[in-house]
N, C-alpha and C positions, 0 to 999 in steps of 0.2 A: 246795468247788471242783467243776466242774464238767469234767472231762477234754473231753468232746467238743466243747463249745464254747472250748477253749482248745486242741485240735486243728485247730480251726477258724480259730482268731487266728493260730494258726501257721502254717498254710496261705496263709493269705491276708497274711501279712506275709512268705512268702517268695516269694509273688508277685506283691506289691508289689515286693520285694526285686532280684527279675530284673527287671523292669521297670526300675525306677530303674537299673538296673547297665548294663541299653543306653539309656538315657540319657546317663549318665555316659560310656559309650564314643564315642557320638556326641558328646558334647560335645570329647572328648578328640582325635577326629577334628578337629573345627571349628577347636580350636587350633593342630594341626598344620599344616592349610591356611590358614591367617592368616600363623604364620607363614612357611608358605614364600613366601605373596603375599607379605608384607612384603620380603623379602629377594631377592625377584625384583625388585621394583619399585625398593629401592635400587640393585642392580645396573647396573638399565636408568637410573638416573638419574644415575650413575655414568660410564656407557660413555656419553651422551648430553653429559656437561661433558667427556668426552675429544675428543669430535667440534670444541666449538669450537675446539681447536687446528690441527687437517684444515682448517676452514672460514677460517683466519686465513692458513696457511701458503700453500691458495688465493689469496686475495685478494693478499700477498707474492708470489705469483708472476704476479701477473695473468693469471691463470685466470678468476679473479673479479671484475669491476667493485667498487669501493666501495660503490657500492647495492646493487648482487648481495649483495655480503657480508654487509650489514646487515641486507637482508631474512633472507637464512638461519639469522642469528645470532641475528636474534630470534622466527625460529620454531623454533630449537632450546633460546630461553629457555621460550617456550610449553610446548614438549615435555620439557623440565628439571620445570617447574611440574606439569606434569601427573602425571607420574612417581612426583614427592616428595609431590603430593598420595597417590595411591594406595600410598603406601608409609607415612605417615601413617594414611591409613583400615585397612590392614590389618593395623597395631599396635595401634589400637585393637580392632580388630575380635579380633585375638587377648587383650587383656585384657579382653574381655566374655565370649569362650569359658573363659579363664581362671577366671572369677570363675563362670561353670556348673558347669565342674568341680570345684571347691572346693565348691559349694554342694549340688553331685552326690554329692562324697564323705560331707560329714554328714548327708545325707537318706539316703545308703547305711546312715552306721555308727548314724544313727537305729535303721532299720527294721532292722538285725541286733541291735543291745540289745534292742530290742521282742521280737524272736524267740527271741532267747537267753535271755530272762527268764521266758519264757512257756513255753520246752522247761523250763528248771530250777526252773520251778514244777510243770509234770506231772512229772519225774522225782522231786521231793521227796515231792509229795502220794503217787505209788506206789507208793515204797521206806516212806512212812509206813505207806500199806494192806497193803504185804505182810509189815509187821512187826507188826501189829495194834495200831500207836497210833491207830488212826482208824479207825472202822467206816462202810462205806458208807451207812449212814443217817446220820450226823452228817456225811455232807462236803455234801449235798443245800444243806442250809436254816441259817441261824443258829440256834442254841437260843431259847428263848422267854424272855421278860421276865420276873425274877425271882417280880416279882406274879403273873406267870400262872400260873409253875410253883406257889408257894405255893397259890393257890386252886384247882388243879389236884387237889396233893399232901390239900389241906383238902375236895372233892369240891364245891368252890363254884361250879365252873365246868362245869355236866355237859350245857348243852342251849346250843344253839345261839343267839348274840345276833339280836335281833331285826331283820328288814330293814326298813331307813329308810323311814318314808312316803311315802306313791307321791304325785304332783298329780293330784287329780282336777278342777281347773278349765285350762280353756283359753285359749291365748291367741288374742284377737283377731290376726286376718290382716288388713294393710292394704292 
């Protein structure tokens, strides 16, 4: 095991970590503001089918021509429509923040497992080192192929293998 390069992983997955964490709070922000669009808009679309009763009780009083009225009433069905549109987009709008955040929280509890594993892999390997189950030349490299050590241990392997031949023909350039 290599400490420094798993100091390294640690580092860099806990700042991934903060990163993804304002992510996640923006996202958490975005749902807030959906929903409060949402809730504004049914409000206003709300107070906008109270109107047609004002617009009726006109017309009953002749305030309002019969056209009058009709015209009004159907530009406050306009503005009904419009309303409960935007109150509609802004519920969705909040289950698409929704589903960020969710997907903010396990890319969060991702990159902390990753981090958690990789601190309690250097605190194992150290408390290993400082109890002398592992000496710093054996955490480097794997040990060698059994065969090696034997021929090793047997002095059959004492000069170095030969390097691959080189090409000494060229290739044509087209």
């Amino acid at each position: 095991m290599n400490i420094d390069k798993s100091e390294i992983k640690i580092s860099v997955a806990h700042d991934i970590g903060v990163r993804m964490d304002d992510v996640l709070e923006g996202a958490k922000a975005d749902v807030a503001r959906a929903d409060g669009a949402a809730a504004i808009a049914v409000k206003i679309s709300s107070d906008i089918e109270g109107l047609f009763a004002h617009v009726q009780k006109d017309i009953d009083a002749e305030k309002l021509d019969l056209e009058q009225g009709k015209l009004v009433m159907s530009w406050l069905v306009r503005a009904k429509g419009v309303a409960s549109s935007h109150a509609t987009q802004a519920a969705q709008g909040k289950f698409i923040a929704q589903g960020r955040v969710m997907a903010g929280e396990a890319a969060v509890k991702l990159v902390l497992g990753v981090k958690t594993d990789e601190e309690n892999k250097v605190r194992a390997f150290s408390a290993a080192l400082a109890s002398g189950q592992v000496r710093i030349e054996d955490a480097g490299r794997p040990p060698p192929a059994i065969k090696a050590q034997r021929q090793t241990e047997e002095g059959i392997l004492t000069e170095e293998p030969a390097a691959p031949p080189t090409r000494t023909t060229k290739r044509k350039k087209y």
